[in-house]
Backbone as CSV, one residue per row, in Angstrom:
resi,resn,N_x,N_y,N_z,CA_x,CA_y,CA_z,C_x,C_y,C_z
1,UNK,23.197,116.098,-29.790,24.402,116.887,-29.975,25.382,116.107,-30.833
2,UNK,26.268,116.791,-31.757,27.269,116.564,-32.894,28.377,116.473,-31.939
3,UNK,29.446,115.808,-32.378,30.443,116.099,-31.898,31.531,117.297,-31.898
4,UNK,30.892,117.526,-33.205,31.567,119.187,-33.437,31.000,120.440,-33.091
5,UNK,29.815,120.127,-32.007,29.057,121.195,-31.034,29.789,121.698,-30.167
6,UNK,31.005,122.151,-30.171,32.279,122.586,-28.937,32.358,123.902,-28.898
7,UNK,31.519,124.466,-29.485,31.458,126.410,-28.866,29.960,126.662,-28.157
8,UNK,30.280,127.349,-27.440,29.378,127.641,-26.652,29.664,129.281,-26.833
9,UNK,28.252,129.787,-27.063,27.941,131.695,-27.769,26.933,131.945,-26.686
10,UNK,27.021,133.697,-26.648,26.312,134.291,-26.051,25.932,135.729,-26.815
11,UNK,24.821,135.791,-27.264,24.223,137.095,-28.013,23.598,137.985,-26.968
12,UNK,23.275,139.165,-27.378,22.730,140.318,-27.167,21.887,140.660,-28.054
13,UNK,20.436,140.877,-27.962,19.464,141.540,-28.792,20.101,143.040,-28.502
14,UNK,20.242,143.469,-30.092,20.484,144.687,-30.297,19.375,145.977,-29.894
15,UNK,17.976,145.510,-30.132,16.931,146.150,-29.807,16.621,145.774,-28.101
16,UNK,16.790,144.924,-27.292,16.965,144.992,-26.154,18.072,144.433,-25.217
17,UNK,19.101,145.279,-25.402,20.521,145.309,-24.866,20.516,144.521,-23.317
18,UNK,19.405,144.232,-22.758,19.183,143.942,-21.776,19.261,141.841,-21.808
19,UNK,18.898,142.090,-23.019,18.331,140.537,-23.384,19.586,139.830,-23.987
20,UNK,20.273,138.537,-23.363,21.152,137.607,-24.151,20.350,136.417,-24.243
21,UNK,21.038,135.467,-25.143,20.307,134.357,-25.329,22.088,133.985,-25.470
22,UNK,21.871,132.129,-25.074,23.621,131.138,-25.446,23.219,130.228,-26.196
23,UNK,24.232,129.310,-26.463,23.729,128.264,-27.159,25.123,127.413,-26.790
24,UNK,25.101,126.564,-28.264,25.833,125.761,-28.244,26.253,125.404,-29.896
25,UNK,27.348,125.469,-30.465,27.072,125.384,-31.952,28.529,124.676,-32.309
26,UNK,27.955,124.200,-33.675,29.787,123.877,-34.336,30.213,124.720,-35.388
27,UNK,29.464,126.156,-35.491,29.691,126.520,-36.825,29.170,128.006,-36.489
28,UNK,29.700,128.943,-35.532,28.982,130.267,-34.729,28.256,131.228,-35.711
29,UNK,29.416,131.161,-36.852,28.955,132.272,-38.415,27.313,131.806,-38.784
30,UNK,27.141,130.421,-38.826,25.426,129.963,-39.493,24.953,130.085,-38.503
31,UNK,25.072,129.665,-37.116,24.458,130.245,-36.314,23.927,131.250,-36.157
32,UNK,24.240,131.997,-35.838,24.186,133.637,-35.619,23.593,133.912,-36.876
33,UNK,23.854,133.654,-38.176,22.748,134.192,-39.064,21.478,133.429,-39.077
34,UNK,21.360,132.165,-38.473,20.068,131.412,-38.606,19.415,132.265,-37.594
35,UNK,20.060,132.746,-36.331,19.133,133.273,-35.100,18.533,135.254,-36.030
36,UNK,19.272,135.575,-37.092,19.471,136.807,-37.133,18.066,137.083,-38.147
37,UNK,17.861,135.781,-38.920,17.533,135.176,-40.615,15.687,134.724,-39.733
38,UNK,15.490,134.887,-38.197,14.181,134.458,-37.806,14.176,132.792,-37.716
39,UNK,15.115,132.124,-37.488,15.256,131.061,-37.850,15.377,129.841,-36.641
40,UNK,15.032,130.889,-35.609,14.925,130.196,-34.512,13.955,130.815,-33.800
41,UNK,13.187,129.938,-32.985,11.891,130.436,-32.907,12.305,130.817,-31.378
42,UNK,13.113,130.410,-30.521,13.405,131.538,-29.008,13.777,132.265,-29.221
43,UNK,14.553,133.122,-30.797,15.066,134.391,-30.718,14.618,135.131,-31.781
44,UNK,13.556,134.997,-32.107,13.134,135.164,-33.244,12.328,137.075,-33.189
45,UNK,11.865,136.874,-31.917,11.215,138.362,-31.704,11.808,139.401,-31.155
46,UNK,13.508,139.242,-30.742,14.370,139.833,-30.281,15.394,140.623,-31.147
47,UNK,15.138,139.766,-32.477,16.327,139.697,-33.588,16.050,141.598,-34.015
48,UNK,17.340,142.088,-34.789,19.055,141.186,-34.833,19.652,141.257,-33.278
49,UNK,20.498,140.125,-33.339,21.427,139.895,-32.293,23.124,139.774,-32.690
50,UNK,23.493,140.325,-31.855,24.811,140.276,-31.901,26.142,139.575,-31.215
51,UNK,26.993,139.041,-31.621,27.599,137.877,-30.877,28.239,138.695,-29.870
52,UNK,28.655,138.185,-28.505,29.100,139.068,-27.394,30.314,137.954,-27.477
53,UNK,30.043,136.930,-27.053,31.438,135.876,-27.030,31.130,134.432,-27.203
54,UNK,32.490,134.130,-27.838,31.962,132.556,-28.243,33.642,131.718,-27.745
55,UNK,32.884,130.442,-27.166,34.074,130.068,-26.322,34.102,128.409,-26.952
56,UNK,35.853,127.988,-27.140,35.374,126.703,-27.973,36.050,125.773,-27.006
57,UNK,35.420,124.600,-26.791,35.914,123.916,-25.448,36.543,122.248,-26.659
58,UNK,37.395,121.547,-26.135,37.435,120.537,-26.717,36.895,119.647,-26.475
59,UNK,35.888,119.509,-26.078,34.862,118.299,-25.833,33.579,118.686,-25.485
60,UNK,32.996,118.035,-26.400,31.500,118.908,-26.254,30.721,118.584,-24.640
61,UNK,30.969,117.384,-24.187,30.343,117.399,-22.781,30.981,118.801,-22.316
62,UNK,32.320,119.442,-22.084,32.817,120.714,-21.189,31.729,121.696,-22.045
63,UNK,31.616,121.658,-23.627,30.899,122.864,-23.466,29.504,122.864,-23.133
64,UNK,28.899,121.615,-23.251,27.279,121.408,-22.943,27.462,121.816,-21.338
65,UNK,28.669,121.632,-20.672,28.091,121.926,-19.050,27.975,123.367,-18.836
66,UNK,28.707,124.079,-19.220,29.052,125.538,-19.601,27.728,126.312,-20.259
67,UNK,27.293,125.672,-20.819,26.098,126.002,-22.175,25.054,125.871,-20.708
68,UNK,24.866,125.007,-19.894,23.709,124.759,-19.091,24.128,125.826,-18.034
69,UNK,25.286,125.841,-17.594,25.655,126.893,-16.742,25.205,128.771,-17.103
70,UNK,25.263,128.480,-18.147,24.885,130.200,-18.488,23.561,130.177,-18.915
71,UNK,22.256,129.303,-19.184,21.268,129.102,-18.961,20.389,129.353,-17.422
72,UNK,21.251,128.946,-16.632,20.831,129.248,-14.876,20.660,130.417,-14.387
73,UNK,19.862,130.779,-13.596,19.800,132.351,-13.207,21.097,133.021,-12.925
74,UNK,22.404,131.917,-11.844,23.238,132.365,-11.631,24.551,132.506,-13.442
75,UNK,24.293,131.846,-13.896,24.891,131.906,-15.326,24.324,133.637,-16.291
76,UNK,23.172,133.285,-16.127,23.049,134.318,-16.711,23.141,136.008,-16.103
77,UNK,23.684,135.839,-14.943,23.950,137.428,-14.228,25.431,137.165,-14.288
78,UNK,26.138,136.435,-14.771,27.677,136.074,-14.840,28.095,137.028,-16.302
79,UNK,26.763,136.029,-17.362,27.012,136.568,-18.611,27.113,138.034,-18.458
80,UNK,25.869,138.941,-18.208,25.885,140.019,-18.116,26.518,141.152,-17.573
81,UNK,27.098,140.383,-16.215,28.118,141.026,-15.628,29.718,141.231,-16.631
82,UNK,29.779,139.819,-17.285,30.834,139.702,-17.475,31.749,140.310,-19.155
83,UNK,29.954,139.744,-20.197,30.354,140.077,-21.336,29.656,141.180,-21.907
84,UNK,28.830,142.255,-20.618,28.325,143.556,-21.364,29.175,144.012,-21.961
């Protein structure tokens, strides 16, 4: 991790509205087109995706814990609950 990794995103596959994927990025715009562009191989068969929310923490440890938190089963029924 960069030090300028301090947002933490959460997409929605447009073709399965059901499906988010998060991350962690310093730059959400290349992001989101690298995931959109096939350019990542966990979101690659889901694509296009669309950004739901992107949260920028000032220190990348707060957003890496956050980033692992919405990875967890309980994280990810938070996401869905929270940023359908």
């Amino acid at each position: 991790m960069t030090e300028d990794q301090n947002c933490v995103y959460v997409l929605r596959s447009t073709i399965d509205p059901n499906r988010y994927y998060s991350g962690l990025t310093g730059d959400i715009e290349k992001r989101l087109a690298t995931h959109n562009s096939g350019g990542s191989q966990h979101t690659r068969m889901l694509r296009p995706w669309q950004l739901v929310v992107s949260m920028q923490f000032s220190t990348g440890a707060s957003a890496v814990a956050v980033e692992k938190y919405l990875k967890s089963g309980s994280g990810r029924a938070f996401a869905k609950k929270h940023f359908a």
